[in-house]
C-alpha positions in Angstrom: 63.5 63.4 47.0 66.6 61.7 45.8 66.5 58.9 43.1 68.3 56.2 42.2 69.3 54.8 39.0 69.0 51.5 37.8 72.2 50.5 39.0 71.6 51.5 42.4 73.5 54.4 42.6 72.4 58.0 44.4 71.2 60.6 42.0 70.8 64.3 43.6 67.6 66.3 42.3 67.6 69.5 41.1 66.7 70.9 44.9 69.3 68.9 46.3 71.7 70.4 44.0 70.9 73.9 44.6 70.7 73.9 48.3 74.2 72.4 48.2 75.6 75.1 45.4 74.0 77.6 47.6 75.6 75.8 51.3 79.1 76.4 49.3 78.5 79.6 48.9 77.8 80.6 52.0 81.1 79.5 53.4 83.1 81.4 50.6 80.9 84.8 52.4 81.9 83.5 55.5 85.3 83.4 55.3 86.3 87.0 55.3 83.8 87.6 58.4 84.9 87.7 62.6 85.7 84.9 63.8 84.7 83.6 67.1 86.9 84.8 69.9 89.0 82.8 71.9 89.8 83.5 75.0 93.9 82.4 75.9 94.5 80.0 79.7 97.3 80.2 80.8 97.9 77.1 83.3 99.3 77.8 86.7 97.5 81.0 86.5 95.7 82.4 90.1 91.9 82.2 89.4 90.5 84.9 92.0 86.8 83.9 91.1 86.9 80.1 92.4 88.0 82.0 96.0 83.9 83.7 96.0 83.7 87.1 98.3 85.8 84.7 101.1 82.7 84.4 103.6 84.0 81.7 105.2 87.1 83.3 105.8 85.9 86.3 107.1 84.1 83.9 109.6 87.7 82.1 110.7 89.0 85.3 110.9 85.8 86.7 113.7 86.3 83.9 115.6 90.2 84.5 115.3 89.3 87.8 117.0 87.1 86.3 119.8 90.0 83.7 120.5 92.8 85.6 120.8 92.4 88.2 123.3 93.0 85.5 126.1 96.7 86.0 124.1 97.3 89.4 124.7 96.1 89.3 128.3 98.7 88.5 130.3 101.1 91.2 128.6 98.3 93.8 128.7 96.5 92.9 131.3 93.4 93.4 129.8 91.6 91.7 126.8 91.9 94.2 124.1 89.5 94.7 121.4 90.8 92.8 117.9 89.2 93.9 114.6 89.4 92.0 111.5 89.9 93.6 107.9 88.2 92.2 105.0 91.1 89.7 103.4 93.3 90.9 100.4 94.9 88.9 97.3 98.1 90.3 96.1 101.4 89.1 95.1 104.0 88.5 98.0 106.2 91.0 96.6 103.3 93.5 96.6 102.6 93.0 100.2 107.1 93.3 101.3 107.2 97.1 99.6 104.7 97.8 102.4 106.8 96.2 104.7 109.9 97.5 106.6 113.2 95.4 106.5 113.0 95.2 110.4 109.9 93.1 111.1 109.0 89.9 112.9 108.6 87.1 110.6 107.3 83.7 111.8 106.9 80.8 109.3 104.6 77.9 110.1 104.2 74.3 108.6 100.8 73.7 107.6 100.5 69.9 107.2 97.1 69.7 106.3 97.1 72.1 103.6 100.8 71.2 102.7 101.7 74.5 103.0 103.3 77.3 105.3 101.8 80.3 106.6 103.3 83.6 108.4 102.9 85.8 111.3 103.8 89.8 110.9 104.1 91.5 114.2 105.6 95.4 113.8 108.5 95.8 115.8 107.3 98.6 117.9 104.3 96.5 119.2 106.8 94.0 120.0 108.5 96.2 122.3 105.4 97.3 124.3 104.3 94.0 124.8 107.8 93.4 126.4 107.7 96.2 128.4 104.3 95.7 129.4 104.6 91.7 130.1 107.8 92.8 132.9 105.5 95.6 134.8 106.0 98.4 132.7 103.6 101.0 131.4 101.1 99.9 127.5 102.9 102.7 125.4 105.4 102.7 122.6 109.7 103.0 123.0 111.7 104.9 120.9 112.8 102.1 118.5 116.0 102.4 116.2 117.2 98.7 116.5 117.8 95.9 113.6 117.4 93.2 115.6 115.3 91.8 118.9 116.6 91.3 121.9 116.4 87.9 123.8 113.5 89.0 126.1 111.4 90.4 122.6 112.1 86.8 121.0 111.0 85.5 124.1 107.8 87.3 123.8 107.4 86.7 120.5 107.8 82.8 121.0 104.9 83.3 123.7 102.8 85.5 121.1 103.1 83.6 118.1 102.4 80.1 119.8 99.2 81.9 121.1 98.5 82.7 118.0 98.7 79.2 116.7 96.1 77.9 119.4 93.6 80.5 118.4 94.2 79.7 114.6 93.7 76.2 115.4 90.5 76.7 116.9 89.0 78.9 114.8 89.6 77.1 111.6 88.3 73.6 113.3 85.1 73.8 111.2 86.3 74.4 108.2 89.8 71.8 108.3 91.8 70.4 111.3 94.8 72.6 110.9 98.2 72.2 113.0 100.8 74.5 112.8 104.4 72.9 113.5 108.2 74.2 113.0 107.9 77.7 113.3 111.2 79.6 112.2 111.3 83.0 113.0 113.1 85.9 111.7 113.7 89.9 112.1 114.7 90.5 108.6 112.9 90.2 105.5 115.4 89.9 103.6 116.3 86.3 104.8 112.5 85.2 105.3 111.8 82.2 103.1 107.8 82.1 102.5 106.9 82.0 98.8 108.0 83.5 95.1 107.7 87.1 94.8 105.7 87.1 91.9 102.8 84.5 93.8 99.7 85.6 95.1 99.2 85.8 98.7 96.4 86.3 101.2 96.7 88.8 103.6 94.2 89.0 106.9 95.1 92.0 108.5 93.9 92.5 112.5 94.1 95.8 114.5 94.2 95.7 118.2 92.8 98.3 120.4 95.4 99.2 123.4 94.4 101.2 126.2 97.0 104.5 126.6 98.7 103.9 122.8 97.6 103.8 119.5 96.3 100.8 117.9 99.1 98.1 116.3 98.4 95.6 113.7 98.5 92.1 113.1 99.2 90.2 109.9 98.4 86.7 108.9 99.6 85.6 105.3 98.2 82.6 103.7 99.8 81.2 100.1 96.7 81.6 97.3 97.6 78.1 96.2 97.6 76.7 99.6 93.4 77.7 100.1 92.2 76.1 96.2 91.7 73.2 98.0 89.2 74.2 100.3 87.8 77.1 98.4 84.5 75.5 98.0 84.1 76.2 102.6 85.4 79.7 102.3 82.8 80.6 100.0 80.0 78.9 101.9 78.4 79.9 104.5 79.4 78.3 107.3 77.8 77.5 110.6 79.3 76.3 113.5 78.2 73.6 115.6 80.8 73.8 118.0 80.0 76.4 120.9 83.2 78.3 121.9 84.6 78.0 125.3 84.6 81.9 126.5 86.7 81.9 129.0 86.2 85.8 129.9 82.5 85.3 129.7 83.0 81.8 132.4 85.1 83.9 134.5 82.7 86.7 134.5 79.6 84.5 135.4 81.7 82.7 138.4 82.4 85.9 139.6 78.7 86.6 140.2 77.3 83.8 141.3 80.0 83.7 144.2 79.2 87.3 144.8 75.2 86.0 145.5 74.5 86.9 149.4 73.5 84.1 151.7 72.5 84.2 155.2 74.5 81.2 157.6 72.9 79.9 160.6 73.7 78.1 163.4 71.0 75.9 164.9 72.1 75.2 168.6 68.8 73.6 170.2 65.1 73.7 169.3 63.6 73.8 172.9 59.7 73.2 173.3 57.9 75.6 175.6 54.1 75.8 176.8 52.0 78.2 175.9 51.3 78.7 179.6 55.2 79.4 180.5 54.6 81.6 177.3 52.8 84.1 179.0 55.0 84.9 181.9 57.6 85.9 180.0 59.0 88.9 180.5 62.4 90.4 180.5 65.2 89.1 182.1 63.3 85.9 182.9 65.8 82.8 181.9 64.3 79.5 180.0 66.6 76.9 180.1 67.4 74.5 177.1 69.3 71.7 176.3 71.5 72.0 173.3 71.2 69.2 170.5 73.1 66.7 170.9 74.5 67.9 166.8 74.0 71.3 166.2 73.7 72.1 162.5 74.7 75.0 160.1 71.6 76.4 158.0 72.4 77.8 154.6 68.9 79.5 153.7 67.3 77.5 155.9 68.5 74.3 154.7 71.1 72.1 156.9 74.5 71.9 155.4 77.0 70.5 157.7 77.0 69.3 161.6 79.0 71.9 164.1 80.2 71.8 167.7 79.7 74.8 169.7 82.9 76.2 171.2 86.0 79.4 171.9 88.3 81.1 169.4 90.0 84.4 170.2 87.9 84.9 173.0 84.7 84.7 170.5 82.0 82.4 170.4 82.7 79.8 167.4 81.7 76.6 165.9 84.0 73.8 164.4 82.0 72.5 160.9 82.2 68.5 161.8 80.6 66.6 159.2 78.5 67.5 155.6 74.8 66.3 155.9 73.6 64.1 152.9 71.0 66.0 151.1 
């Protein structure tokens, strides 16, 4: 225990003393030993891990699938079968060497994420849809052009804005995205997106065409512009919101107006004895009066009032009036 002297003061004991000597000495050892490591930061750096195994992207980009084949269909003439590849992070200038100079480039204004995001269609595919859209056959031209032609940037107005919708609805769960002043451009030289050295992500589609070989589909999102929202792509999401398929709708009508139903026209109901029953034979004639409204049976069940009459030379009946069920 430490004592004190009459005047108050703190006197160390012997233990006291030693544990201290022997405290001093163990930082002299120390300091010629490893020292903790320390692991630089640099700030403004791309932190891949925050982004998760993008689950929630991959989702966007399935329902992405599902929503644009109603895009392709009236320059096909089909609904082709879109695939989705898992999504890639590399830098933008990474993602141009794979590029050729001659490529459609369309930017889009993000508002809600305060960011811009592009649309890569090949040339090539470009071209068939064109040729396609005006009544020719799904194959690919021989292209050696720099440029589109009026028609193509016609088509790719119609294809990118497409695009857009299906974007828009399949990212409604996660954020209420809107994509506004789209600039477009056939050279990647003059495409203004991001720095070279930033990171990008790339969701690459491939589309199954008929009598061709597949094409592909590129959607580029900034790294930067997702952070925000990086917590929903990892999550699992679940929608709530059923999609509208319109093939499936279309499909279903179809088949229900394909269900057979027998028609009948009810002219009169006459009442005959039994007794007049059993002469009956014949050629024999049993005269009736007609109803005063003759109906039309659907099934068995009265639909509309009809009037007997002529057309063509062919016994007909004019509908008059839909009976209240």
């Amino acid at each position: 225990m430490a004592k004190f002297n009459q005047n108050g003061t703190h006197k160390l004991s012997a233990n006291e003393v030693a544990a201290l000597v022997d405290g001093l000495l163990d930082m002299e050892n120390d300091g010629g030993g490893v020292q903790e490591k320390v692991k630089r930061y640099k700030f403004g750096s791309d932190n891949l891990s925050i982004m998760g195994d993008y689950y929630g992207l991959r989702m966007i980009n399935e329902r992405f699938c599902r929503l644009a084949r109603s895009v392709f269909l009236p320059f096909l003439r089909m609904h082709p079968r879109i695939s989705a590849f898992p999504p890639e992070v590399k830098t933008y200038d990474h993602y141009c060497d794979e590029l050729e100079n001659f490529v459609s480039l369309t930017t889009s204004r993000m508002d809600a994420l305060r960011s811009h995001q592009l649309i890569v269609l090949p040339p090539n595919f470009v071209s068939l849809l064109t040729n396609a859209y005006y009544g020719g056959n799904i194959a690919y031209l021989p292209n050696g052009r720099t440029e589109f032609t009026a028609t193509e940037n016609r088509v790719i107005k119609l294809v990118t804005e497409g695009l857009h919708r299906a974007l828009e609805g399949a990212w409604r769960d996660v954020i209420q995205l809107s994509f506004t002043n789209p600039v477009h451009e056939d050279n990647l030289q003059f495409a203004t997106f991001v720095e070279n050295d930033e990171k990008v992500i790339c969701c690459s589609f491939i589309i199954q065409l008929p009598e061709a070989d597949p094409a592909n589909v590129d959607l580029i999102y900034p790294l930067q512009a997702l952070k925000p929202i990086a917590a929903h792509l990892r999550s699992r999401m679940q929608s709530d919101v059923v999609d509208d398929d319109i093939r499936w709708r279309a499909r279903l009508q179809d088949a229900v107006l394909a269900v057979p139903l027998n028609v009948t026209a009810r002219l009169a109901e006459p009442r005959v004895p039994i007794a007049a029953l059993t002469g009956l034979r014949p050629g024999r004639i049993v005269p009736v009066d007609l109803a005063l409204r003759p109906q039309l049976l659907v099934e068995g069940m009265p639909l509309f009032e009809v009037e007997p009459g002529e057309q063509s030379g062919k016994a007909a009946i004019s509908l008059t009036r839909r009976i209240e069920l």
